[in-house]
C-alpha positions as CSV (number, residue, x, y, z in Angstrom):
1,X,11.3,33.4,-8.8
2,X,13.5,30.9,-10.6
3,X,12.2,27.8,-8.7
4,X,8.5,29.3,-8.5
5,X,8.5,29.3,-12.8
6,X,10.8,26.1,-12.9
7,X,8.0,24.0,-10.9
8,X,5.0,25.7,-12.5
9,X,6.2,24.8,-15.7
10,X,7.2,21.2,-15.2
11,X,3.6,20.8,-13.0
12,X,1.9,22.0,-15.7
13,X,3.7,20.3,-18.7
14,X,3.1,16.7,-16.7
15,X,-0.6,17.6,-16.1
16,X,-1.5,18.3,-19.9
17,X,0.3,15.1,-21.3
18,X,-1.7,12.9,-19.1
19,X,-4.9,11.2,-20.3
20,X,-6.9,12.8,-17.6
21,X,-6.0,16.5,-19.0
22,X,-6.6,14.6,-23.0
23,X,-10.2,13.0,-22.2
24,X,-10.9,16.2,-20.2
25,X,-9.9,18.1,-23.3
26,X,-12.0,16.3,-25.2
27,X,-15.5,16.6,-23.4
28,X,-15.1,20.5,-22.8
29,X,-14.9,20.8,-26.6
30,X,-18.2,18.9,-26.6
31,X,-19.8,20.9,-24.1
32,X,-18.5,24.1,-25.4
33,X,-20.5,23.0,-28.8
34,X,-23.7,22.4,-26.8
35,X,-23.3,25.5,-25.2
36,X,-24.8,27.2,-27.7
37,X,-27.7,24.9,-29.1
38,X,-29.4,25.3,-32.5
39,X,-33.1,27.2,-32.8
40,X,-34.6,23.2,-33.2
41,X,-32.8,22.3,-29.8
42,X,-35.3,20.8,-27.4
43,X,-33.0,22.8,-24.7
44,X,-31.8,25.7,-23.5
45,X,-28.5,27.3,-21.5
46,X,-30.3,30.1,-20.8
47,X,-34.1,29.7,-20.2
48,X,-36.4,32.7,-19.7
49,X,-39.9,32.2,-20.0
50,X,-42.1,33.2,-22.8
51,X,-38.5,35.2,-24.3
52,X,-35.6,33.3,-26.2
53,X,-32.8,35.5,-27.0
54,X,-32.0,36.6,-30.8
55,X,-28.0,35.1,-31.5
56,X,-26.0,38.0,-31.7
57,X,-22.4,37.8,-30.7
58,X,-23.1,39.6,-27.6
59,X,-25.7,36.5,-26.7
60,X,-23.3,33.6,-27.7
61,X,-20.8,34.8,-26.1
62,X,-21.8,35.7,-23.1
63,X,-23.8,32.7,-22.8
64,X,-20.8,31.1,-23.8
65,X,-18.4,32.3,-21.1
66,X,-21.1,32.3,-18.2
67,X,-21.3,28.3,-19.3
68,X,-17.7,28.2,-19.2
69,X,-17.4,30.0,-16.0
70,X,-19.7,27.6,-14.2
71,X,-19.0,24.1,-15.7
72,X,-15.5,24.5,-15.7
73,X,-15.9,25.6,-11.7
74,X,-17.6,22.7,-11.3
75,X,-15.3,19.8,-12.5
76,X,-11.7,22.0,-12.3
77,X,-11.3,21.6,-9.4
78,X,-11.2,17.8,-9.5
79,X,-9.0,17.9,-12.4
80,X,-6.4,20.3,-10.3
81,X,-6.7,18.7,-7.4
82,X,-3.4,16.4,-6.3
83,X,-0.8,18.3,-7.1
84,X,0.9,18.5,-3.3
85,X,-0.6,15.0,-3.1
86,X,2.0,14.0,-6.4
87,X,4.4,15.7,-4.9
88,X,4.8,13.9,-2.0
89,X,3.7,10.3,-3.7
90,X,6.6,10.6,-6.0
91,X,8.9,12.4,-3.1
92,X,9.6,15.2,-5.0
93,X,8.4,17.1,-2.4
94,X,11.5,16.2,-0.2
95,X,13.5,17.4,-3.2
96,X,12.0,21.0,-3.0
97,X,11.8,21.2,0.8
98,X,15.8,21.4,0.6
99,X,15.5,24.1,-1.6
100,X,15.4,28.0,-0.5
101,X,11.8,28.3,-1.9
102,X,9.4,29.9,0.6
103,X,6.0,28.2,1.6
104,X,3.6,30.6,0.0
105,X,6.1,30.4,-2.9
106,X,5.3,27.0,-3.4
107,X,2.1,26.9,-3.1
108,X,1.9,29.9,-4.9
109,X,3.4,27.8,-7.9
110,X,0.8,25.2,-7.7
111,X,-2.1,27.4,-7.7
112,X,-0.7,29.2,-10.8
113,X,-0.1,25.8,-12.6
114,X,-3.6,25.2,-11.6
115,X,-4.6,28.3,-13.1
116,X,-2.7,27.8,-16.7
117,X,-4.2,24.0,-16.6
118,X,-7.6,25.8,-16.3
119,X,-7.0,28.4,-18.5
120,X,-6.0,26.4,-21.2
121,X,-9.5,24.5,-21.4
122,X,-11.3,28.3,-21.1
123,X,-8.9,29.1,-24.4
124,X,-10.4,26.5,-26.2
125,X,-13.8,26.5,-25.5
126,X,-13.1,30.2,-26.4
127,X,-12.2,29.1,-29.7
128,X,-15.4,26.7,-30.1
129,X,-17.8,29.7,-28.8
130,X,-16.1,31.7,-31.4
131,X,-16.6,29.2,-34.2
132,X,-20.2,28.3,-33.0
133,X,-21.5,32.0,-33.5
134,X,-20.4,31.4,-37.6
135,X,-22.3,28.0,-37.0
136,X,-25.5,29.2,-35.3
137,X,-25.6,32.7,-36.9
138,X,-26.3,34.7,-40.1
139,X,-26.4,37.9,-41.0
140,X,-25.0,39.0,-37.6
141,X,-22.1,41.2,-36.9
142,X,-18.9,39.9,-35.4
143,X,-17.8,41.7,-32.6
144,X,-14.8,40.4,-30.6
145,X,-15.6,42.4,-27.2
146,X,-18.4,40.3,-26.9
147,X,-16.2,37.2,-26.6
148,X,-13.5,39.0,-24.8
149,X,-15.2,40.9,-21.8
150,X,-17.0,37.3,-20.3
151,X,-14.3,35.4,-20.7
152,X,-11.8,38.0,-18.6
153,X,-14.3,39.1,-16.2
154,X,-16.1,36.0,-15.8
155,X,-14.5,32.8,-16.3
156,X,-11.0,34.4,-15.4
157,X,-11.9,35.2,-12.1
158,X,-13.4,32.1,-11.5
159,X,-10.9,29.5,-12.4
160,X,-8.3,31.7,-10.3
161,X,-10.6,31.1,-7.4
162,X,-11.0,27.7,-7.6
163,X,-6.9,27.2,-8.1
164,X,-6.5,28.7,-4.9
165,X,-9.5,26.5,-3.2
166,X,-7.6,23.5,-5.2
167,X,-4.4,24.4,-3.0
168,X,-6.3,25.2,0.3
169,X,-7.9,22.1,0.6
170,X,-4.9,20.2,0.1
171,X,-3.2,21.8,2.9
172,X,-6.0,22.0,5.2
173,X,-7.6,18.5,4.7
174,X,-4.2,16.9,4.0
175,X,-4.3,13.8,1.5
176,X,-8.1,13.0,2.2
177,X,-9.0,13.5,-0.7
178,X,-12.7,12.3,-0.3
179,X,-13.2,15.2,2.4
180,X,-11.9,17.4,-0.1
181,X,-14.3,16.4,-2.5
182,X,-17.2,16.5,0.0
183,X,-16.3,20.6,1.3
184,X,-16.2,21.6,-2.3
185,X,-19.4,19.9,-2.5
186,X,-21.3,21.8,-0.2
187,X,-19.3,25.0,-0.6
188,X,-20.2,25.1,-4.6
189,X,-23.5,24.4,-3.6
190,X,-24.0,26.8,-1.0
191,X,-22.5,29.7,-3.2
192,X,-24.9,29.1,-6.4
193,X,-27.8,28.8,-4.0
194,X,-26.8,32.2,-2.0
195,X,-26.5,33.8,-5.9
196,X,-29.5,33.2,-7.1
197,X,-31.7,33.8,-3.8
198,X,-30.1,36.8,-2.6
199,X,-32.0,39.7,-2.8
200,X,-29.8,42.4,-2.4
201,X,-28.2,43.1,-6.2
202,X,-24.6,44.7,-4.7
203,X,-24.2,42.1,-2.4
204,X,-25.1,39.6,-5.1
205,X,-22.8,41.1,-7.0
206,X,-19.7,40.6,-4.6
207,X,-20.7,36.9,-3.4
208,X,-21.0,35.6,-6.9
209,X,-17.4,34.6,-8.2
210,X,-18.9,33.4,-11.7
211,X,-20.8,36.8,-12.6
212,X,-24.1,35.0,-12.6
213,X,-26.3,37.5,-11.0
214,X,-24.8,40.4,-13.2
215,X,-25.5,38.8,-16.4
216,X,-29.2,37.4,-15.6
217,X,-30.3,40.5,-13.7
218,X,-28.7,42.6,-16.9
219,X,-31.2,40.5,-19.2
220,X,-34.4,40.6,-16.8
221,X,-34.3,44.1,-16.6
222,X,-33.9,44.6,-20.3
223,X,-36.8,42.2,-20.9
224,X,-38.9,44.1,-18.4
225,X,-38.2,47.7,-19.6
226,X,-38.9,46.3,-23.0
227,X,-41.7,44.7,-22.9
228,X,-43.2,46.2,-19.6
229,X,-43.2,42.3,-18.1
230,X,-42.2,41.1,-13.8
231,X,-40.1,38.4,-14.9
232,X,-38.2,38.0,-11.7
233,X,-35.9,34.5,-12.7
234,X,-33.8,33.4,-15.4
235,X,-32.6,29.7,-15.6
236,X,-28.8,29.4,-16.5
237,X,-27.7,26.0,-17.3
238,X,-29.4,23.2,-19.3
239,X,-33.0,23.4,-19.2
240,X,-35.2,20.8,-21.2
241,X,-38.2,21.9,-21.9
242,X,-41.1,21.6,-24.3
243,X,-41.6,23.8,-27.3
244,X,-44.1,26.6,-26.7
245,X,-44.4,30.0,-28.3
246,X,-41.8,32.9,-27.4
247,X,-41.2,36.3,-28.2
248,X,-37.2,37.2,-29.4
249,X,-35.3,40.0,-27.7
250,X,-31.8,41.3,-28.7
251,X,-29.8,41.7,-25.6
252,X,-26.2,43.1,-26.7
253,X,-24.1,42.4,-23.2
254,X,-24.3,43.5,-19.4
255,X,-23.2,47.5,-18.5
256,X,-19.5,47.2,-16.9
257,X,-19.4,49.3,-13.9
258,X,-16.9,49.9,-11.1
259,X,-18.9,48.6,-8.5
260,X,-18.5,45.1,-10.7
261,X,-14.7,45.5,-11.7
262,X,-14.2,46.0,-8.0
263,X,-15.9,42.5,-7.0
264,X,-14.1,40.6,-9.8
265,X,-10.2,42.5,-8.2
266,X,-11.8,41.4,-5.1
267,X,-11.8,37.9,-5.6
268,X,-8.7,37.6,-6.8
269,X,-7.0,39.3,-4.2
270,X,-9.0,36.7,-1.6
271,X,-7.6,34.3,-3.5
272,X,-4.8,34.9,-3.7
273,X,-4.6,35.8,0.6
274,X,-6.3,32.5,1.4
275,X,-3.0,30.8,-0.2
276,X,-0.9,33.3,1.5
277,X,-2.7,32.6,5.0
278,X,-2.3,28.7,4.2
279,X,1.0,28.8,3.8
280,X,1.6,29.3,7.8
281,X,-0.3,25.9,8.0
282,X,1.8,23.9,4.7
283,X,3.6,20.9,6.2
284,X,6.6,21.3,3.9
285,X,7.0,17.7,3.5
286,X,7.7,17.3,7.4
287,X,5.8,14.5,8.9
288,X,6.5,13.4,11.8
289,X,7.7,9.8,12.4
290,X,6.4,7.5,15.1
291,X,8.8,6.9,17.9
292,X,9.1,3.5,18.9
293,X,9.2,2.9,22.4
294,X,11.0,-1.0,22.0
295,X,14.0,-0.9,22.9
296,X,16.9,-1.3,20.6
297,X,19.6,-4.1,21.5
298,X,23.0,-3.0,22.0
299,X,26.2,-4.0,20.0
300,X,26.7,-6.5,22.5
301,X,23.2,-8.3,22.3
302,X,22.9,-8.6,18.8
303,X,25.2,-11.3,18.3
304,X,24.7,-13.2,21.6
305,X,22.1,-16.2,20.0
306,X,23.7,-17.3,16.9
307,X,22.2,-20.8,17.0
308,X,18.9,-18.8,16.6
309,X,19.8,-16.8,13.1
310,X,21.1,-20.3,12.1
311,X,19.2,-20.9,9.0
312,X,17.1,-24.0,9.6
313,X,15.4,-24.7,6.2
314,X,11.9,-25.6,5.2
315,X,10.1,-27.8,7.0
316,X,6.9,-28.4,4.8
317,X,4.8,-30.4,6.9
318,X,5.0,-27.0,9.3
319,X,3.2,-25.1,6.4
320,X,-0.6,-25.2,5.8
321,X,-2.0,-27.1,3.4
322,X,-2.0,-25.9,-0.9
323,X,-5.4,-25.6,-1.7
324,X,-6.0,-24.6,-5.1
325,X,-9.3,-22.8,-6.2
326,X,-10.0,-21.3,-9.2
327,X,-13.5,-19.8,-9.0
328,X,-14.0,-16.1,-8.4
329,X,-15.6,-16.1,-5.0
330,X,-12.1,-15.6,-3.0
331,X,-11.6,-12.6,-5.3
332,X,-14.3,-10.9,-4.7
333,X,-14.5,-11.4,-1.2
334,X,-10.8,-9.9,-1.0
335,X,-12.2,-7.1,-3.3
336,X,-14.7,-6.6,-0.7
337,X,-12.3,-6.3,2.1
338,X,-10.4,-3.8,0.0
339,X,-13.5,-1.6,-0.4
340,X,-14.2,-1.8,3.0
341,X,-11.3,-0.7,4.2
342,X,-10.6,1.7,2.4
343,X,-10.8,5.1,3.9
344,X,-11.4,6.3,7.8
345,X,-13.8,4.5,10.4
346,X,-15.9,7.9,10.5
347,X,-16.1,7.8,6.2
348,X,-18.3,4.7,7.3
349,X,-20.1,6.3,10.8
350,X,-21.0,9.1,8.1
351,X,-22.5,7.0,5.4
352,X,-24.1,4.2,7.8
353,X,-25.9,7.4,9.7
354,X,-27.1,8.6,5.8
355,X,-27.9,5.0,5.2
356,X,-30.5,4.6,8.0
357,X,-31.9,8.6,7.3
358,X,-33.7,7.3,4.0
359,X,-35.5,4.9,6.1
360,X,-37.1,8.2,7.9
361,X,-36.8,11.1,5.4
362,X,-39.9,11.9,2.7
363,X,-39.5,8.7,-0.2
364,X,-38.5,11.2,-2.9
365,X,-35.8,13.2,-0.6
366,X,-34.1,9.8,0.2
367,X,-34.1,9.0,-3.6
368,X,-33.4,12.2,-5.6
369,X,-30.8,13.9,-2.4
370,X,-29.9,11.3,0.2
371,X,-28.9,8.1,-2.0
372,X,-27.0,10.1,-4.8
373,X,-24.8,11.8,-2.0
374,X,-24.2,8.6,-0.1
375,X,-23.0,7.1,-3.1
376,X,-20.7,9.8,-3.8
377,X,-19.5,9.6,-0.5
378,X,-18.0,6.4,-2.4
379,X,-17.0,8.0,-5.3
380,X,-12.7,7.2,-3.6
381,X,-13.6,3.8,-3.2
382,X,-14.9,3.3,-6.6
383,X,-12.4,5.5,-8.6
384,X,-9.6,3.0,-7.8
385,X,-11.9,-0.2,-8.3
386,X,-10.1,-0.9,-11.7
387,X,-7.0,1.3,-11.4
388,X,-5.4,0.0,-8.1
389,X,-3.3,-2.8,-9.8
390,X,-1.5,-0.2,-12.3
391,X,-1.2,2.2,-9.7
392,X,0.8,0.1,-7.2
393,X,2.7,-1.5,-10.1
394,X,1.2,-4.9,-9.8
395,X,-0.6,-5.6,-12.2
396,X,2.6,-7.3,-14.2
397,X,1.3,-10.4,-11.7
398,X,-2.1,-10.1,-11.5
399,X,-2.5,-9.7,-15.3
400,X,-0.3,-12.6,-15.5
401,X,-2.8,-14.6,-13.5
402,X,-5.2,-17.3,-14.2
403,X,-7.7,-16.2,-16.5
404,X,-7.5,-12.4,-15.1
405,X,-10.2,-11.1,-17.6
406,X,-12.8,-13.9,-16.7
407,X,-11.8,-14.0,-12.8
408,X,-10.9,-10.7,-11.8
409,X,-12.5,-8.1,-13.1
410,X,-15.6,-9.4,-13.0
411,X,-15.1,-9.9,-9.3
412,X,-14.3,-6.2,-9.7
413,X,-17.2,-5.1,-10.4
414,X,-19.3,-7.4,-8.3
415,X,-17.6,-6.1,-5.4
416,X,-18.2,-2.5,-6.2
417,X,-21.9,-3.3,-6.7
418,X,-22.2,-5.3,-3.5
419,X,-20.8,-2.2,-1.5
420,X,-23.7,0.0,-3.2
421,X,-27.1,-2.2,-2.9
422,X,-26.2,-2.7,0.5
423,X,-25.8,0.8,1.0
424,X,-28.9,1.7,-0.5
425,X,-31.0,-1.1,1.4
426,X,-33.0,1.4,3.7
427,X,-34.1,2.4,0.4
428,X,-34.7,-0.6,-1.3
429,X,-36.7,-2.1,1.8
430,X,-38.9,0.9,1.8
431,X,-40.0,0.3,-1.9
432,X,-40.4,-3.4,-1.4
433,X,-43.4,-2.5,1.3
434,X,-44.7,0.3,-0.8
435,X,-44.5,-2.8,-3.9
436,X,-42.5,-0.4,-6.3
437,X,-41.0,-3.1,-7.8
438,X,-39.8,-0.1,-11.2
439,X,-38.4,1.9,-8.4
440,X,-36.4,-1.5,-7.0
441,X,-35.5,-2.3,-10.2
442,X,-33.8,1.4,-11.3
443,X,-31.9,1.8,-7.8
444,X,-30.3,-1.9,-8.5
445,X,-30.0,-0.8,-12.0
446,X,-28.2,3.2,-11.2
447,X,-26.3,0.6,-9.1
448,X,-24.6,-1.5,-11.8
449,X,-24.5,1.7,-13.8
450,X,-22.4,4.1,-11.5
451,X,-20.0,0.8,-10.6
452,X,-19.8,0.4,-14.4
453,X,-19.0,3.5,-15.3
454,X,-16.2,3.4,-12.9
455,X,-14.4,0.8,-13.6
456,X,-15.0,1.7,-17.7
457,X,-13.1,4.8,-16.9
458,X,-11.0,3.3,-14.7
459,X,-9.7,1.1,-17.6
460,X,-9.5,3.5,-20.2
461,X,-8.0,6.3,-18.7
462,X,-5.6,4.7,-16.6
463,X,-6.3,6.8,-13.0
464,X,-9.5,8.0,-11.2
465,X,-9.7,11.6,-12.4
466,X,-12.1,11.4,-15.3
467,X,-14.6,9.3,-12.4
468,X,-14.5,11.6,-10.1
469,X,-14.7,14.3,-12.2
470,X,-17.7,12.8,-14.2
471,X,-19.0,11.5,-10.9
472,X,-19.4,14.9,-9.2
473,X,-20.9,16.3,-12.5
474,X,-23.6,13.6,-12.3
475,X,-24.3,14.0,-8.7
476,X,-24.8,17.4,-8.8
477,X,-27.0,17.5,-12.2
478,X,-29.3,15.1,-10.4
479,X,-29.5,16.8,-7.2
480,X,-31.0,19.9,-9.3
481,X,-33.9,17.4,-10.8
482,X,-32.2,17.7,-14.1
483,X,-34.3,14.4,-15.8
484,X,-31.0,13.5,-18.8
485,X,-29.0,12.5,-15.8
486,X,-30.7,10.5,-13.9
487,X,-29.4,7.4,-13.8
488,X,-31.5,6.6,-10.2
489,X,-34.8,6.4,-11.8
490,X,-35.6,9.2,-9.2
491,X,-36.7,11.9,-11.5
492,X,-40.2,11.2,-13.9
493,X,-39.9,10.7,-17.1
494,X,-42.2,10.0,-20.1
495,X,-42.0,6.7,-20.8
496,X,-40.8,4.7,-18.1
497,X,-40.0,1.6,-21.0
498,X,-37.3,4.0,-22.8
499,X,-35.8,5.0,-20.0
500,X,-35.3,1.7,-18.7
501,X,-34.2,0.2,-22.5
502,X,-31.7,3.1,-22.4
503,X,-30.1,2.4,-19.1
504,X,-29.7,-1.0,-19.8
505,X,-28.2,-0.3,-23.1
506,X,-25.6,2.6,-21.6
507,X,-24.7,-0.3,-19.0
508,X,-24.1,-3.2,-22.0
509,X,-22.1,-0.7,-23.6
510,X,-19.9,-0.2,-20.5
511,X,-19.6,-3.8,-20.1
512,X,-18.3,-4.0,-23.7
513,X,-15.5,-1.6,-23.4
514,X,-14.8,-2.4,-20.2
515,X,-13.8,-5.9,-21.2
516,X,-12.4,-4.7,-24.6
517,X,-9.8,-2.6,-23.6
518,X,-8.7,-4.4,-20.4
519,X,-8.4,-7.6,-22.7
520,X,-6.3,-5.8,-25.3
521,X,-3.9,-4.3,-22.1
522,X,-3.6,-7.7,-20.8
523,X,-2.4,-9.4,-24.5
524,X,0.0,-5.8,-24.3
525,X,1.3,-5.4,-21.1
């Protein structure tokens, strides 16, 4: 137990002094504000149709938690993600394999730093929700249960699971971190598409790890017996809509029953047997070394040819020519062999194969599902487009370089955008026969954006993290059609000249801080 608190508590001291954790910090305290918009909002967390719910504390809290449940799912496990992967980067990890810890031990410490990492962010948006009910409310009573009960039974449960899955996929998947990303992908959303068409309520119940299906069914059938209606879906998540006339219902919380207590214990204890069971699979640190089959010279042979070791000197005209160039094509075609090279063979069977698909799928499938994933697919490549130098310590000489700002960043980015038109060419060939010269320009544009956006976040936070994080977010907003994310052009919006003048304007203000903060590192380092 000793070494099991000792490394939970320096894991999760190092996680929450890194930027990552701050900037993290710092956009669940926004969301936790927008969770709970004002009456004027032009959207909704929690859309029913024709009904808007009257802001009691059992409504903003509930709606609060469920909120916190799901978005803090969603990115979590990118933020929690790593920690064998530090451990063996910094070769600590040969430190603690020495020591009498057991496997499930250790892991067991990482998934409960995970957990407190997690937690911590749920404590403070618990704070906001709590501070947004004096905002949004009068003449309401406080009641603290309200606040209490979704936050334990929902968002608890919920960030314990994903802790574990954090853990899992690190020992299964090893440091690939891109197939991590990708199973987590599909598994998250798999599991909210099983929620919410599942038809059976008990077995709803059980499958859903976030308490969705309780809380929404709880609210349909109070609306129904109420008001005698069939509604038979609620919307939970950011819905913009128009304004249209409603009818306002006081809902004050879901019924707590065994049957639901039992399916929150149950996840838990899954979780916490899935790190058990993967600890029969944890490498400890042991990786085998390749044997070389050359054989070594013996004590005699190695100092037989001592005219050979003889140093000889320089001979110049043996060496190629100096040939100086100071443009910025070389870097970016060494950028570009970085990129591609990064990775495994199949990472680029995989994303060729989606590549030529949009050439064959429906035009709007290939835009609004296919292209956002394949990019993703990227999302390793381009995390580390602006962070590689300072990661690998070398950017003492390439700051120090000629004209660094002017010459390599911008090759950079070039690079990174290169690797993503050509990606999305199938695409982009399609829309030149079918003369959609706005859709051309938006996919060449989301482009230039999502490179942007890495490399801005890149440069500010100092690791890939926040990308990823913010990346995944993205990718799966758009996938559900949500129109304030798209960044593709693939979703219709209503005016086609303020979406584009707002694109453009997001990617001029990427450029800007991009530049501005790598040029004050670079007078700094």
């Amino acid at each position: 137990m000793r070494y099991i608190n000792s490394i939970i508590k320096a894991d999760y001291l190092q996680r929450i002094r890194s930027y990552a954790f701050l900037i993290t910090l710092a956009i669940t305290f926004y969301a936790a504000y927008s969770f709970v918009p004002p009456p004027t909002a032009s959207y909704t967390t929690l859309n029913v149709v024709g009904y808007k719910g009257v802001y009691n504390s059992a409504w903003v809290g509930y709606v609060s938690g469920m909120m916190t449940a799901i978005m803090l799912s969603m990115y979590g496990f990118f933020l929690v993600n790593g920690g064998i992967k530090k451990d063996i980067d910094t070769e600590v990890g040969l430190i603690i394999a020495t020591t009498p810890i057991s496997n499930f031990g250790y892991l067991l410490s990482k998934m409960l730093s995970n957990f407190l990492v997690l937690l911590t962010i749920a404590g403070c948006t618990f704070v906001v929700s709590i501070i947004m009910f004096f905002v949004r409310t009068t003449g309401s009573p406080f009641i603290i249960g309200n606040f209490l009960t979704p936050y334990l039974l929902f968002v608890v449960p919920a960030i314990f699971v994903i802790s574990s899955l954090a853990v899992i996929a690190e020992v299964f998947l090893g440091r690939r971190s891109i197939l991590q990303y990708i199973a987590f992908f599909f598994f998250f959303g798999a599991l909210m598409a099983n929620i919410n068409q599942q038809k059976n309520e008990t077995v709803a119940v059980f499958i859903d790890p976030f308490g969705v299906r309780t809380m929404t069914s709880s609210i349909k059938n109070h609306i129904n017996t109420k008001y005698h209606e069939h509604i038979e879906g609620i919307n939970l998540g950011f819905t913009f809509n128009s304004k249209r006339g409603f009818k306002t219902f006081e809902w004050n919380g879901i019924n707590i029953t065994g049957e639901f207590l039992l399916s929150r214990l149950l996840w838990v204890i899954i979780a916490l047997g899935l790190v058990y069971l993967s600890s029969f699979f944890f490498h400890r640190f042991d990786f085998k070394q390749p044997v070389s089959k050359k054989k070594k010279p013996g004590l005699n042979e190695q100092h037989t040819d001592t005219t050979a070791l003889a140093p000889a000197g320089i001979n110049r005209t043996l060496m190629p020519p100096l040939v100086t160039d100071y443009g910025i094509i070389p870097f970016i075609k060494t950028e570009l062999l970085l990129l591609t090279r990064k990775g495994s063979k199949w990472l680029w069977l995989i994303s060729i194969g989606a590549a030529i698909s949009m050439l064959f799928a429906p035009l709007n499938i290939s835009h609004l599902y296919i292209l956002p994933v394949l990019w993703f697919l990227q999302v390793t490549r381009w995390s580390e487009l602006t962070t590689r130098e300072e990661t690998n310590r070398l950017h003492y000489f390439t700051y120090a370089s000629y004209k660094p700002l002017q010459r390599m960043l911008p090759a950079q980015l070039l690079a990174g955008v290169v690797i993503a038109i050509v990606l999305a060419l199938p695409l982009i060939v399609r829309y030149v026969i079918a003369a959609d010269g706005y859709a051309i320009f938006n996919i060449i544009n989301g482009a230039i954006f999502i490179v942007l956006l890495a490399g801005c976040l890149g440069i500010v936070s100092g690791g890939k993290k926040i990308f990823e994080i913010f990346f995944f977010l993205l990718t799966y907003a758009l996938t559900q059609n949500i129109p304030v994310v798209d960044y593709l052009g693939a979703v219709k919006h209503d005016s086609n000249a303020v979406y584009i003048a707002v694109m453009l304007a997001f990617n001029l203000l990427l450029i800007a801080v991009s530049f501005g903060v790598r040029s004050y590192k670079l007078r700094n380092v």
